[in-house]
MDTraj code that builds the backbone (N, CA, C; nanometers):
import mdtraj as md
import numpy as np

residues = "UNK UNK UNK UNK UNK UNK UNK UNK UNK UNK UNK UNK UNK UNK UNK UNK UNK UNK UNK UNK UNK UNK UNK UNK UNK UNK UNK UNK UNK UNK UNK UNK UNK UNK UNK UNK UNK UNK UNK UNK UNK UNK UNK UNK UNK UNK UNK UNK UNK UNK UNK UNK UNK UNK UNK UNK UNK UNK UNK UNK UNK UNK UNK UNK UNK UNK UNK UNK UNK UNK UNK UNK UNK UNK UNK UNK UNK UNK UNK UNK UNK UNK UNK UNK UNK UNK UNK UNK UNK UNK UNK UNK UNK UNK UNK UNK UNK UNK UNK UNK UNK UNK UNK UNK UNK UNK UNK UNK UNK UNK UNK UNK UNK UNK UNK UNK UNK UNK UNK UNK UNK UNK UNK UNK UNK UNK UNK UNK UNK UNK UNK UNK UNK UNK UNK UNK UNK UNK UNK UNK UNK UNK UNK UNK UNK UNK UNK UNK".split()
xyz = np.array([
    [0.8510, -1.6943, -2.0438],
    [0.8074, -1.5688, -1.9841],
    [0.6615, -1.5406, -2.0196],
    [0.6506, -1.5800, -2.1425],
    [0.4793, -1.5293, -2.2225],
    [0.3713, -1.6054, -2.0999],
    [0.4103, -1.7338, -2.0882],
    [0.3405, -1.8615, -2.0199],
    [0.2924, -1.7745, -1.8826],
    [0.4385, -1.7430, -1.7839],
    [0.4011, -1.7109, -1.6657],
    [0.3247, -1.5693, -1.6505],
    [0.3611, -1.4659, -1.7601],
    [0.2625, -1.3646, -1.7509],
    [0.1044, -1.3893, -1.7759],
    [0.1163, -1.5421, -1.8748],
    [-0.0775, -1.5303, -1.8786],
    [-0.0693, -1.5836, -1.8007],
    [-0.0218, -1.6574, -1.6674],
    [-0.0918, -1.7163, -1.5162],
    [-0.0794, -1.5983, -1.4583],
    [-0.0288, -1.5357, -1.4346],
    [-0.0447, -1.4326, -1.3156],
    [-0.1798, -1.3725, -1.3737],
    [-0.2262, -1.3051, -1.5216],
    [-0.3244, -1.2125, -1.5565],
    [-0.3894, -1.3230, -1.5131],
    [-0.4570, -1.4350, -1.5649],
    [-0.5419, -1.5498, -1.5499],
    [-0.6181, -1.5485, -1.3936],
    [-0.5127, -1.5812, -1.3256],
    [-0.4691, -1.6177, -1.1867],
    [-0.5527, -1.4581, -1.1195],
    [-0.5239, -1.3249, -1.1270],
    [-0.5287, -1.1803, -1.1050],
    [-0.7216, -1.1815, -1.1769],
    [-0.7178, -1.2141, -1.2605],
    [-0.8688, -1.2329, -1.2824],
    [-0.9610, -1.2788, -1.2594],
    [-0.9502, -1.4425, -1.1877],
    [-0.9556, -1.5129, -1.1141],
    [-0.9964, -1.4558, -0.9919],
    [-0.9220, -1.4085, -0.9519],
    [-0.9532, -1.3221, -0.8280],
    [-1.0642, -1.1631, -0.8070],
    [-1.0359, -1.1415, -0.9472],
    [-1.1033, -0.9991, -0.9475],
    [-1.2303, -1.0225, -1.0520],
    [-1.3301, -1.0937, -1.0430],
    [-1.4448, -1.1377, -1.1523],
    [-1.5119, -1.0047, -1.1472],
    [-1.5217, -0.9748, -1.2555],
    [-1.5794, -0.8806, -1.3629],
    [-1.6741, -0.9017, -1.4777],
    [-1.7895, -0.8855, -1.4956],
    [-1.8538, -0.9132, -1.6370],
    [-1.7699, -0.9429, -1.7480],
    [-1.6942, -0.7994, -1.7509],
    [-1.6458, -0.7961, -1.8592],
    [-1.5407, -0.8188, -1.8928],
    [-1.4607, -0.8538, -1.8019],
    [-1.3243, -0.9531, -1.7637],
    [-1.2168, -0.7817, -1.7568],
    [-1.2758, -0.7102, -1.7811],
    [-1.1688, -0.5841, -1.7384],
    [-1.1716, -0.5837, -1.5818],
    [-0.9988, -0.5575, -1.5334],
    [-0.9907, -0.5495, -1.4327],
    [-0.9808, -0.3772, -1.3965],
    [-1.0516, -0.3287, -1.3168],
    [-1.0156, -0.1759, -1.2937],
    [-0.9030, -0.1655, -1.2096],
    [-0.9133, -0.0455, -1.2251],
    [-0.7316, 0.0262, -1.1629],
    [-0.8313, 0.0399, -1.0042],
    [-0.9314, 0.1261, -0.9810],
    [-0.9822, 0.1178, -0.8781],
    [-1.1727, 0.1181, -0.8976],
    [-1.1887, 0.0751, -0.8215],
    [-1.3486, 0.0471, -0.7996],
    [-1.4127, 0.1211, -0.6918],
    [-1.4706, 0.2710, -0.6872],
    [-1.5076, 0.2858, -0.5387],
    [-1.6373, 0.1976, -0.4934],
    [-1.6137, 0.2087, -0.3309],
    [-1.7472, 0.1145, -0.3196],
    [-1.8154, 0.2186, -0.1775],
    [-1.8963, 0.1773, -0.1942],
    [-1.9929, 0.2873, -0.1432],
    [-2.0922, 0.2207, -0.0479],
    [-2.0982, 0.2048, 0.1041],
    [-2.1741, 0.1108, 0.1276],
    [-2.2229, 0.1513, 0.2834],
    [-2.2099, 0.3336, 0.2885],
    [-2.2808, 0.3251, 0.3706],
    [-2.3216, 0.5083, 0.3662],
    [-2.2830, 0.5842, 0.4464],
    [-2.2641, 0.7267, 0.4478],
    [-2.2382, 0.8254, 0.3578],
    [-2.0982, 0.7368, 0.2731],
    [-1.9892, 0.7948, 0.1878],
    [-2.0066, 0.8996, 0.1293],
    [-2.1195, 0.8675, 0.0414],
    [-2.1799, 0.9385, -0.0681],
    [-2.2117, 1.0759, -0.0491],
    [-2.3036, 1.0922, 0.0757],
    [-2.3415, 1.1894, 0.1674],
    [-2.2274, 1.2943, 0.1869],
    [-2.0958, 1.1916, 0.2444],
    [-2.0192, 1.2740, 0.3181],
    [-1.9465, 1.3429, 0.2338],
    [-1.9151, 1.2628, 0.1035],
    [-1.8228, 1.3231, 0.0340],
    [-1.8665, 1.4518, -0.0586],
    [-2.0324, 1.4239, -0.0406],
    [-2.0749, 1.5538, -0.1159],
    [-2.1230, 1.6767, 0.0049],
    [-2.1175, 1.6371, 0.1169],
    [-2.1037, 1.7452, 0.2465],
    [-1.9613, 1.7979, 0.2381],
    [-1.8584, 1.7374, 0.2076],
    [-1.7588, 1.7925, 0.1468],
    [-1.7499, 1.8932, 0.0687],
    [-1.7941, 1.8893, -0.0618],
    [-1.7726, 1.9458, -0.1733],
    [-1.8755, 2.0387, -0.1430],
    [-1.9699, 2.0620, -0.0746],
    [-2.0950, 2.1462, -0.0593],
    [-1.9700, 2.2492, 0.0815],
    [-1.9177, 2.1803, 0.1650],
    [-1.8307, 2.3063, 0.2391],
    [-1.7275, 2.3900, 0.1837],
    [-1.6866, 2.2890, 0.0489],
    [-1.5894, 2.3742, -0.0317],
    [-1.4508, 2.3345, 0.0618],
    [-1.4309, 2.2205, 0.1186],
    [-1.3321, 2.1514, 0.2608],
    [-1.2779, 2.0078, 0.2298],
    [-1.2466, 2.0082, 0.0949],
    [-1.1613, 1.9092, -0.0137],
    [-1.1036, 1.8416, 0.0204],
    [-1.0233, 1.8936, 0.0897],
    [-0.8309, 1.8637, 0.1121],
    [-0.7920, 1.8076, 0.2290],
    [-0.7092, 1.9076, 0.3279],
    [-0.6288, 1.8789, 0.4141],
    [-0.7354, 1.9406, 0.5417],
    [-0.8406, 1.9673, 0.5400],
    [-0.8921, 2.0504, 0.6357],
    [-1.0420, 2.0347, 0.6696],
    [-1.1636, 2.0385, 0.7385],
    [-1.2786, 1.9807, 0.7347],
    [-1.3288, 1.9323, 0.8691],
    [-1.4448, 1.9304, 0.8710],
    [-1.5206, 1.8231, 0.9287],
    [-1.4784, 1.6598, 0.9615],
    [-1.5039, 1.6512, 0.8530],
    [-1.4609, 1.4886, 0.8123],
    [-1.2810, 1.4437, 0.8697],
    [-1.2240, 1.5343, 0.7962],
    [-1.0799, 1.5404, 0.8170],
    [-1.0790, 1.4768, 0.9623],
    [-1.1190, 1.5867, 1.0467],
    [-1.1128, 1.5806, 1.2312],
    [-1.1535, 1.4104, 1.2280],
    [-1.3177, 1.3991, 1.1963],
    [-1.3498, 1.3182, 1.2644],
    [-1.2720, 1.1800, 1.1903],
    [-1.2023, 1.1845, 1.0989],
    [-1.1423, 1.0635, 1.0422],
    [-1.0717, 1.0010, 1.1302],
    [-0.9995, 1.1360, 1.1300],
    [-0.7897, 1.1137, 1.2485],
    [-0.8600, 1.0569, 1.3873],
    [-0.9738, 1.1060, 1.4354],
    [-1.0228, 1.0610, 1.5801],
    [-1.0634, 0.9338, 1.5975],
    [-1.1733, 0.9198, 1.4482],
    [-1.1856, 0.7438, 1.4675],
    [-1.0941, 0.6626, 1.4573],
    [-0.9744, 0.6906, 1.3653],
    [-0.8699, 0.6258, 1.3258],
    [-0.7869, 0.6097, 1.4545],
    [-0.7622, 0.7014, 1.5305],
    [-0.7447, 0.6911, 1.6809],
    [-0.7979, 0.5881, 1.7669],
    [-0.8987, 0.5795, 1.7861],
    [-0.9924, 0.5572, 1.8830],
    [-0.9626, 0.3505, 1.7971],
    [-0.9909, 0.3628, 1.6882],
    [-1.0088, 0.2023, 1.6549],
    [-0.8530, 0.1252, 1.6117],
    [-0.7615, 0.2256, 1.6372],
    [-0.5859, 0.1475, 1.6445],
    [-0.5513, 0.1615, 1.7896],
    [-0.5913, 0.2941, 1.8576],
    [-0.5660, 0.2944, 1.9787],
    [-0.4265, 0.3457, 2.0390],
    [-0.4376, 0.4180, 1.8816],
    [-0.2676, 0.5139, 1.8532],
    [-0.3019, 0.6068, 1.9212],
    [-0.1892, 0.6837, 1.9579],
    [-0.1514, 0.8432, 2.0435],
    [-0.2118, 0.9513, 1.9187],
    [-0.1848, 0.9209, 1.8072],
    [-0.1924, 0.9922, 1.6531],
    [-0.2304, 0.9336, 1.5723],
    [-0.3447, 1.0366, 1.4642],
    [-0.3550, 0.9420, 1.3395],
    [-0.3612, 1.0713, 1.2877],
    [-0.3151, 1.0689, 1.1342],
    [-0.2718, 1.1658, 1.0385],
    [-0.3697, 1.1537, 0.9011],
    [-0.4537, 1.1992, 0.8325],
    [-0.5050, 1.1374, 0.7095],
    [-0.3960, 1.2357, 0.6442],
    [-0.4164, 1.1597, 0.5271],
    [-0.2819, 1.2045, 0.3736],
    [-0.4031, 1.2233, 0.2727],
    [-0.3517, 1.2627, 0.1676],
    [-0.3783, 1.2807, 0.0504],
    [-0.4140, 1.1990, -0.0392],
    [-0.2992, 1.0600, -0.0245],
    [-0.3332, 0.9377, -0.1139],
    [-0.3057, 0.8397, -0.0054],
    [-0.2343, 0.6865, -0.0916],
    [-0.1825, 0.6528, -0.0654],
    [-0.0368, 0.6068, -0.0420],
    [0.0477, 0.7142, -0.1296],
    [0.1408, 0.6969, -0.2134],
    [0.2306, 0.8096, -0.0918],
    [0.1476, 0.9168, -0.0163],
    [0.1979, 0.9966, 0.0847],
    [0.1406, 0.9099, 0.2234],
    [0.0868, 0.8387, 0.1979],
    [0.0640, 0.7524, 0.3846],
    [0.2088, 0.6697, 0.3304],
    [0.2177, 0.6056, 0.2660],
    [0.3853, 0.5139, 0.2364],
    [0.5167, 0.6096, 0.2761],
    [0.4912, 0.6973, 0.1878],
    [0.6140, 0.7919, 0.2340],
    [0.6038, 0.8458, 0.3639],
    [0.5320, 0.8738, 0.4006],
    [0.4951, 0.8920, 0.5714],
    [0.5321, 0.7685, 0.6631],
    [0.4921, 0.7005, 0.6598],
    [0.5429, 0.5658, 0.6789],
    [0.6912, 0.5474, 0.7085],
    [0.7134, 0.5149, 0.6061],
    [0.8632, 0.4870, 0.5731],
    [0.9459, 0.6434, 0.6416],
    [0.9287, 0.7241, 0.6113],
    [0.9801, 0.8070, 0.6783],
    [0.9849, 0.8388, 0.8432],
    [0.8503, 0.7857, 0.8950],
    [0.8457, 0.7934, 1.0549],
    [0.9135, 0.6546, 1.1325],
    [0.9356, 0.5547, 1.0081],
    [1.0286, 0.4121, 1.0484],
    [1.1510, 0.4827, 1.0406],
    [1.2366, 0.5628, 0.9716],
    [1.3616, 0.5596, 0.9558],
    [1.4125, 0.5101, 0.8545],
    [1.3764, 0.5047, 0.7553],
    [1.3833, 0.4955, 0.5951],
    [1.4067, 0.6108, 0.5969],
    [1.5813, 0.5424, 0.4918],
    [1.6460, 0.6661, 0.4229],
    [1.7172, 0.6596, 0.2913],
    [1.7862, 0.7667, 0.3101],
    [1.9174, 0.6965, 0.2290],
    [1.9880, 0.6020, 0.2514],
    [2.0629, 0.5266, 0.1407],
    [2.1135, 0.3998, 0.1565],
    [2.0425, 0.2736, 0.2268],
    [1.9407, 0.3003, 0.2640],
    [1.8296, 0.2059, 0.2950],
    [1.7749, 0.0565, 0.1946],
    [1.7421, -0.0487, 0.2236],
    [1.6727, -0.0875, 0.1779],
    [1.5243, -0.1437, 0.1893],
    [1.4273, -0.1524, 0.0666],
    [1.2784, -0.1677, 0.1736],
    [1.2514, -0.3073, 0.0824],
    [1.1712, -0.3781, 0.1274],
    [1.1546, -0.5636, 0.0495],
    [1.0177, -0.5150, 0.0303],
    [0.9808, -0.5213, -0.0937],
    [0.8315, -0.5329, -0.1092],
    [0.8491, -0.5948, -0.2559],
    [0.6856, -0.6536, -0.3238],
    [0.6610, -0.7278, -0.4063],
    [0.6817, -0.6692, -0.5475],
    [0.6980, -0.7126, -0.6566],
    [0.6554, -0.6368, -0.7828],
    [0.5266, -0.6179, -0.8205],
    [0.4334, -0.7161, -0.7846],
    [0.3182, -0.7124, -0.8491],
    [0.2165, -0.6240, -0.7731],
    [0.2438, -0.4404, -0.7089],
    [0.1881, -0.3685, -0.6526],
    [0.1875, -0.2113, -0.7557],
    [0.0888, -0.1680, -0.7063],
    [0.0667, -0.0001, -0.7804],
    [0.1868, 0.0600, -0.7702],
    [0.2970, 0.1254, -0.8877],
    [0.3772, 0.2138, -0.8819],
    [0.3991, 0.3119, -0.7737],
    [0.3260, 0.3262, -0.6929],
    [0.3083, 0.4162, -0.5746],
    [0.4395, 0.3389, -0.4163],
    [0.4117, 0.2660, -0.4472],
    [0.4953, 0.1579, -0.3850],
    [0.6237, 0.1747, -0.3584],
    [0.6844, 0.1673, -0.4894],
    [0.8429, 0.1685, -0.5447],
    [0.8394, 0.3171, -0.5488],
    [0.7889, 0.4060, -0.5443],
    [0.7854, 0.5596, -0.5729],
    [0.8317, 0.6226, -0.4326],
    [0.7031, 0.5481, -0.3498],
    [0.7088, 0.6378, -0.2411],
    [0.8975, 0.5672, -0.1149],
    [0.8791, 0.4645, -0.1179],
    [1.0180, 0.3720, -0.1191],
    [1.1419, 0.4901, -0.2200],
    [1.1606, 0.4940, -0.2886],
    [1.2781, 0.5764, -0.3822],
    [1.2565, 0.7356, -0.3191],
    [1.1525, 0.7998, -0.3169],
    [1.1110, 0.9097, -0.2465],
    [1.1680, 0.9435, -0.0855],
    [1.1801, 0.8509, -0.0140],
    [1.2425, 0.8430, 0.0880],
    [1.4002, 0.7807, 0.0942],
    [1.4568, 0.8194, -0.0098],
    [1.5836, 0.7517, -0.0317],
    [1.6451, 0.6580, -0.0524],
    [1.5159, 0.5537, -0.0134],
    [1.5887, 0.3780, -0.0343],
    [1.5830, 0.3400, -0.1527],
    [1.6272, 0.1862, -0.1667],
    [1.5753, 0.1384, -0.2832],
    [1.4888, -0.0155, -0.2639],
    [1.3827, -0.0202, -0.3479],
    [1.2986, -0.0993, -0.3137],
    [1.3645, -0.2510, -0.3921],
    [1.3412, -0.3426, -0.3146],
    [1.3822, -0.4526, -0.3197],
    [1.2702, -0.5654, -0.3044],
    [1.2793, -0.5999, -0.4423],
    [1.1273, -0.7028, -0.5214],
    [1.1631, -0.8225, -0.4953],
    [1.0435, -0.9074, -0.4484],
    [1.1266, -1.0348, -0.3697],
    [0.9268, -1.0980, -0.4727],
    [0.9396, -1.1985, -0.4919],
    [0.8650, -1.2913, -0.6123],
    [0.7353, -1.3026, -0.5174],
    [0.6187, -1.3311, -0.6193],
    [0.4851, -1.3258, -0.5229],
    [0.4489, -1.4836, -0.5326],
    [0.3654, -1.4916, -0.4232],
    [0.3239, -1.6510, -0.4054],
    [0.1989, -1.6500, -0.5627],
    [0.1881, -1.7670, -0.6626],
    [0.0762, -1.7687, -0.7067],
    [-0.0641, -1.7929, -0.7078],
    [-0.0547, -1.8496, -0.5377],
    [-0.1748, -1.8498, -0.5089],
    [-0.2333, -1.7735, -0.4213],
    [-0.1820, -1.6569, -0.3818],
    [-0.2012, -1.5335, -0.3144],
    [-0.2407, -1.4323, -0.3504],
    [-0.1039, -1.4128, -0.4791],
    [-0.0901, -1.2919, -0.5224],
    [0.0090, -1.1996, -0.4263],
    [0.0394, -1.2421, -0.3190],
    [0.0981, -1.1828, -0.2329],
    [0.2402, -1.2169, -0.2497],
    [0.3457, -1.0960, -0.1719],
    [0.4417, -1.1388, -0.1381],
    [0.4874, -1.3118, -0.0964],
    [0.5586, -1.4012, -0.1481],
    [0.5857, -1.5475, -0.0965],
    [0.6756, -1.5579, 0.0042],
    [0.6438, -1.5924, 0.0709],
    [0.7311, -1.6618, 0.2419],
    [0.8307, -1.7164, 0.1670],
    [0.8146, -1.8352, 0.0864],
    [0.9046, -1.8661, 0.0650],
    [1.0374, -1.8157, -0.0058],
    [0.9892, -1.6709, -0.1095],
    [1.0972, -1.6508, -0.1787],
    [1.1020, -1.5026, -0.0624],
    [1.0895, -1.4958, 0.0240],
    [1.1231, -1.4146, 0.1197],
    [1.2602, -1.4508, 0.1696],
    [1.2282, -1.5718, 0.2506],
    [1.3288, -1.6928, 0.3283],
    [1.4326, -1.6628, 0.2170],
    [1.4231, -1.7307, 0.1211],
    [1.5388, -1.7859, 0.0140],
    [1.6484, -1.6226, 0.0053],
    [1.5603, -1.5132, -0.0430],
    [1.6400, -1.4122, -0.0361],
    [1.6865, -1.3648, 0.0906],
    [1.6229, -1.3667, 0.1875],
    [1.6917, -1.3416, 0.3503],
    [1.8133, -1.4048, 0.3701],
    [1.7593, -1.6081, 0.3459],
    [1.9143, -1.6637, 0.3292],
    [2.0073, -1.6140, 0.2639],
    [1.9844, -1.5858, 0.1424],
    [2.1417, -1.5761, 0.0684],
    [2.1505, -1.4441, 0.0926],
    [2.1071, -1.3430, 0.1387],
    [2.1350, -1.1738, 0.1071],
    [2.1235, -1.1030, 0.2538],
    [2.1018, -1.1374, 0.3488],
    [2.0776, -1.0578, 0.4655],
    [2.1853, -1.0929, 0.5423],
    [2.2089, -1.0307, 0.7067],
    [2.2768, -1.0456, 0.7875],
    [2.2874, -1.0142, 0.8548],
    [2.2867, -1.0679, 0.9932],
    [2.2644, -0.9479, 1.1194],
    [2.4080, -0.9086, 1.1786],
    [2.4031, -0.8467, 1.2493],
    [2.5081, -0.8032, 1.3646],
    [2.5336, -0.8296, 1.5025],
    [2.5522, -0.8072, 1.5698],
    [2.6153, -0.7995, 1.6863],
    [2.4743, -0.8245, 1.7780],
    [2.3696, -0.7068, 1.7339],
    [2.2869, -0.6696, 1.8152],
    [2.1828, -0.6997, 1.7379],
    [2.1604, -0.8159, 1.6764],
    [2.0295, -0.8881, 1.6096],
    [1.9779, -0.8212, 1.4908],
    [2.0346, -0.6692, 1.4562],
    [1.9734, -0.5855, 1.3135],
    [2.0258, -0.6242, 1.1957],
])
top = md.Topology()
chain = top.add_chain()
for i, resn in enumerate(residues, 1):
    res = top.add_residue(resn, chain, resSeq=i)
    for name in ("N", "CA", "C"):
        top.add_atom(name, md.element.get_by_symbol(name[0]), res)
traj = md.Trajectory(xyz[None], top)
């Protein structure tokens, strides 16, 4: 167990080069407007759920998915539960996602009634693995009548 936890950190660092080999929880990056906007923000006293920005977010977000609706949230942890909730995630539900993701994940998944179901990450991804996708689909899934 010791072995495969220093490949994944190794492997996770690898990926995330840092001077100082600390990996951050988050990094903002700033690379165009942002800075501006977010302090045109705080200068309207229009934080939250409401704004300038707000409007024009949901519109671009519109305009570049080409959705009927776009909603901004709070985090990310309420776009998941939003999510999952406008799929039909519920109770007695189950949702397949990875272990190696932000607590927000499994939160917002349990938050909507299901239970989240950790299926092994590829090591050269970092991502969810196809293969241990397959393997658990084989032995654990099943459809019906009507392909669900």
């Amino acid at each position: 167990m010791e072995n495969t936890y220093c490949e994944i950190v190794s492997k996770v660092r690898e990926l995330f080069k840092t001077p100082s080999g600390f990996i951050p929880l988050h990094s903002p990056y700033f690379g165009g407007n942002e800075k501006k906007y977010l302090l045109d923000c705080i200068d309207s006293t229009f934080v939250s759920s409401v704004g300038e920005y707000v409007s024009l977010f949901e519109e671009m977000m519109k305009q570049i998915t080409g959705a009927k609706f776009a909603i901004a949230t709070t985090n990310g942890t309420t776009a998941l539960h939003l999510a999952l909730v406008v799929a039909g995630i519920g109770n007695g539900d189950e949702v397949i996602t990875q272990p190696l993701t932000f607590v927000a994940t499994a939160n917002a998944i349990k938050h909507a009634g299901a239970e989240p179901i950790f299926v092994d990450v590829d090591m050269d991804t970092m991502s969810l693995s196809p293969d241990s996708l397959k393997v658990f689909l084989d032995e654990s899934a099943y459809t019906d009548n009507t392909g669900t």
